[in-house]
C-alpha positions in Angstrom: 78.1 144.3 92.7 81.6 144.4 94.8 79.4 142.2 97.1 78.4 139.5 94.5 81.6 139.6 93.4 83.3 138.8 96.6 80.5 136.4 97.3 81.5 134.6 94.0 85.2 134.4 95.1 84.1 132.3 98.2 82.2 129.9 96.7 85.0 129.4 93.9 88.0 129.2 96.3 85.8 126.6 98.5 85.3 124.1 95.6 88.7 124.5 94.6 89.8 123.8 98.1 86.8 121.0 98.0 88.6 119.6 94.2 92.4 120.6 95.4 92.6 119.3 98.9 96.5 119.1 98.4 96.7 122.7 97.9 98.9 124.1 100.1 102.2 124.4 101.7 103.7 121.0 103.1 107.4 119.7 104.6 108.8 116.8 104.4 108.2 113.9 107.9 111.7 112.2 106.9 111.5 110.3 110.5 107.6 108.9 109.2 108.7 108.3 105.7 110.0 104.9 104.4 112.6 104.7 102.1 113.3 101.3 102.6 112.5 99.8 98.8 114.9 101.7 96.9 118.0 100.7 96.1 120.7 101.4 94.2 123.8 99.1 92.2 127.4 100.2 91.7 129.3 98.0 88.5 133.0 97.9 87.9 133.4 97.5 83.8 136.4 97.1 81.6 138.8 99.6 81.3 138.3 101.3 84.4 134.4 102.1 84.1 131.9 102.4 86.5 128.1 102.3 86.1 125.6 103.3 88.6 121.8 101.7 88.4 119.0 104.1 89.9 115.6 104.9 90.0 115.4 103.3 86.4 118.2 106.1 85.2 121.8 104.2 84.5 125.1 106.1 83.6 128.6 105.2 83.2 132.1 106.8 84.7 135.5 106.9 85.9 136.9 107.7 89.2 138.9 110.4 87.7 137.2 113.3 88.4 135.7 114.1 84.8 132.2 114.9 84.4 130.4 112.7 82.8 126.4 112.4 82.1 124.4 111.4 84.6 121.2 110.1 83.0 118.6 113.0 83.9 120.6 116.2 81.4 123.2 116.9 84.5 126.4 115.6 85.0 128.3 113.3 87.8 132.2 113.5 88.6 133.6 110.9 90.6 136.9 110.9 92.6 138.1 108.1 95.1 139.9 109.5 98.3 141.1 106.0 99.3 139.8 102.3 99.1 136.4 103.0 101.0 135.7 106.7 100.3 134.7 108.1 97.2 133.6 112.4 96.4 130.7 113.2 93.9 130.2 116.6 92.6 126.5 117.0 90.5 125.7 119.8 88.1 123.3 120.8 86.0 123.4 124.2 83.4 126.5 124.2 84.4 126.2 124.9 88.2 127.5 122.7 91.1 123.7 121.2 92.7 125.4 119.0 95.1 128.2 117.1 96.6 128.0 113.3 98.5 130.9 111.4 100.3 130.2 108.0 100.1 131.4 105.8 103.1 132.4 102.2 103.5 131.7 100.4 106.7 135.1 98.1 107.9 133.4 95.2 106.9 131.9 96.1 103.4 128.5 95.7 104.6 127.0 99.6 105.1 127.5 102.2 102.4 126.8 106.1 103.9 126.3 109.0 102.2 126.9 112.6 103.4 124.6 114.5 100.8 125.3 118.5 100.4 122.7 119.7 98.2 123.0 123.2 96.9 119.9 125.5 97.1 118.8 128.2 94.9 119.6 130.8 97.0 123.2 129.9 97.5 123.0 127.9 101.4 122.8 123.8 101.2 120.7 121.0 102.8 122.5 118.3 104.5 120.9 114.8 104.5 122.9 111.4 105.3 121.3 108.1 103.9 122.4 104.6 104.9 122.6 101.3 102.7 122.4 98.0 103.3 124.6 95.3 100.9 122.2 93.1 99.2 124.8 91.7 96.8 128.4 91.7 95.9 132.0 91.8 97.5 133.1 94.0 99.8 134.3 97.1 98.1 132.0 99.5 96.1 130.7 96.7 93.6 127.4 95.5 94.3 123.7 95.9 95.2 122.4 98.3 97.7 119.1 98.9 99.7 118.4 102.5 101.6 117.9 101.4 105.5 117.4 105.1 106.7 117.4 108.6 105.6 118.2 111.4 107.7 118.6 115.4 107.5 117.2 118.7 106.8 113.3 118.0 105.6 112.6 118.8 102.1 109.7 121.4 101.9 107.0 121.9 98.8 103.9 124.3 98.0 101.3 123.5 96.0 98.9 126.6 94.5 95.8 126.8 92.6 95.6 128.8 89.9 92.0 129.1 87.3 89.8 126.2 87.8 92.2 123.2 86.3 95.9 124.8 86.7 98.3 123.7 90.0 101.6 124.7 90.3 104.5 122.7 92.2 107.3 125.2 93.5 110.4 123.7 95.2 111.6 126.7 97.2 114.9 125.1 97.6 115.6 124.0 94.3 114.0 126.9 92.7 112.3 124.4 90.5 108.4 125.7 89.1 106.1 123.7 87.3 102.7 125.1 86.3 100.3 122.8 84.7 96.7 122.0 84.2 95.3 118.7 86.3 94.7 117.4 82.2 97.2 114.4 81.9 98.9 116.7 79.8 102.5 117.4 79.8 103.7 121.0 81.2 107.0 122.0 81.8 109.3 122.5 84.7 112.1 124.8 85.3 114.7 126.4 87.6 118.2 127.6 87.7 119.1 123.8 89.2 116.9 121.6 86.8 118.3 120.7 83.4 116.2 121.0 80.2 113.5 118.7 78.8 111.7 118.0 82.6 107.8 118.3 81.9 104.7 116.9 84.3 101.7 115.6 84.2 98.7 115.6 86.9 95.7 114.1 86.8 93.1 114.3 90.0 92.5 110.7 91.6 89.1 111.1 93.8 88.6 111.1 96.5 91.7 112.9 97.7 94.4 112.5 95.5 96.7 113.8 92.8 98.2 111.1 90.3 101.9 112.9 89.0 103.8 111.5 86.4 107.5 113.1 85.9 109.4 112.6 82.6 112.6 113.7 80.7 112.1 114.1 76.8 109.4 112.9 77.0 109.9 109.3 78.6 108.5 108.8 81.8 111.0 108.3 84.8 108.6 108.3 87.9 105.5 108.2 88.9 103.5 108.8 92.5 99.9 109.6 93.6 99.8 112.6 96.6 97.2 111.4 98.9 95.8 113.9 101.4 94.2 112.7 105.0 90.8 113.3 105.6 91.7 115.6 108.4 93.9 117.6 105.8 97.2 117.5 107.9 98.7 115.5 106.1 99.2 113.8 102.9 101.3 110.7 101.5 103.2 110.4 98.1 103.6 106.8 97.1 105.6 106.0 94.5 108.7 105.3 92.3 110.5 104.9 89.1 108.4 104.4 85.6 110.2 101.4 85.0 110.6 98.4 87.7 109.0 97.4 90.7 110.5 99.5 93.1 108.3 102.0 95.8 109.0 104.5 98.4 106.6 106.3 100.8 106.9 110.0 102.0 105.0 111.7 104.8 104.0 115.6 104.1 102.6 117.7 107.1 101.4 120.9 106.6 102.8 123.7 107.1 
């Protein structure tokens, strides 16, 4: 019996790894990864408002220091240090997740930011992105496009669990989301993620898992994980639910 029953196991964990080839452990190839489709746009209002454009999320602040909403259950505070610097401090449940210094080149054309984002277990991971002025003056105002992305790689595992049931952990974030590959919604949490984030996964033969992120119930983004035949590696294309923007990221195995 112990026999038949171990013999059983195999054959289940083989077609699941047959079904699942993206099951597994994987960190981020920033240096292979192209970021170079996403942008984001920075709008002085009336009254001495801001509004930030994203990934199809929008919010509106001041450069006072107040928190204020950011769009995804968190909030943003924004503080300008002098003409061409600005500090951002993120939370969400009421817990600092990160801090950026944004950066403007002498000339108004190259926007950095030096990203701090806080990790479940207390440490942060440093990444600096650089942007490219598609559109405006030469202050903060104006349209942005990512030209490169550099820092600490993110890492991810994903793990089988039944016949129909993956779960995404973000060891850094402490974010979990177990769900069945069903289309269904599931729901994700953590000590860093804010209420109301569920997922959705759907198998996409040959290789593939389609995801599809929302908040309340709206989608926000969408991307398909697509694993190499070799199983070293695996690409998520993607971006937000709404517009016409992509990104590609490279995941080796670890």
């Amino acid at each position: 019996m112990k026999i038949r029953f171990a013999l059983l196991c195999s054959v289940v964990a083989a077609a699941l790894a047959a079904d699942m080839p993206y099951i597994g452990k994987w960190r981020q190839n920033v240096a292979k990864s192209d970021f170079g489709q996403t942008t984001i746009t920075y709008e002085s209002l009336p009254g001495g408002e801001w509004q930030a454009s994203f990934f199809g999320i929008t919010y509106k602040f001041k450069m006072d220091g107040k928190e204020y909403p950011d769009g995804m259950g968190g909030t943003t505070a924004w503080k300008a240090v002098d003409t061409n610097t600005w500090e951002i401090a993120g939370k969400a449940n009421g817990k600092v997740t990160g801090t950026d210094t944004l950066k403007l080149s002498a000339d108004g054309s190259t926007l950095t930011d030096s990203s701090k984002a806080v990790k479940a277990d207390g440490g942060t991971m440093e990444t600096t992105s650089t942007y490219q002025r598609v559109s405006g003056g030469k202050g903060l105002s104006g349209k942005w496009k990512t030209q490169k992305v550099s820092g600490a790689p993110s890492t991810m595992e994903l793990s089988s669990t039944g016949t129909d049931g993956v779960t995404y952990k973000d060891a850094d974030m402490g974010m979990s989301c177990a769900a069945k590959v069903d289309g269904k919604d599931y729901p994700c949490t953590g000590p860093m993620i804010p209420s109301g984030f569920t997922v959705a996964l759907k198998n996409a033969p040959p290789r593939s898992l389609d995801i599809d992120v929302k908040k309340d119930g709206k989608s926000m983004f969408k991307a398909t994980y697509a694993v190499a035949n070799d199983g070293k590696t695996m690409v998520e294309t993607g971006g937000p639910a709404s517009g016409n923007e992509t990104f590609k990221i490279v995941w080796d195995r670890m």
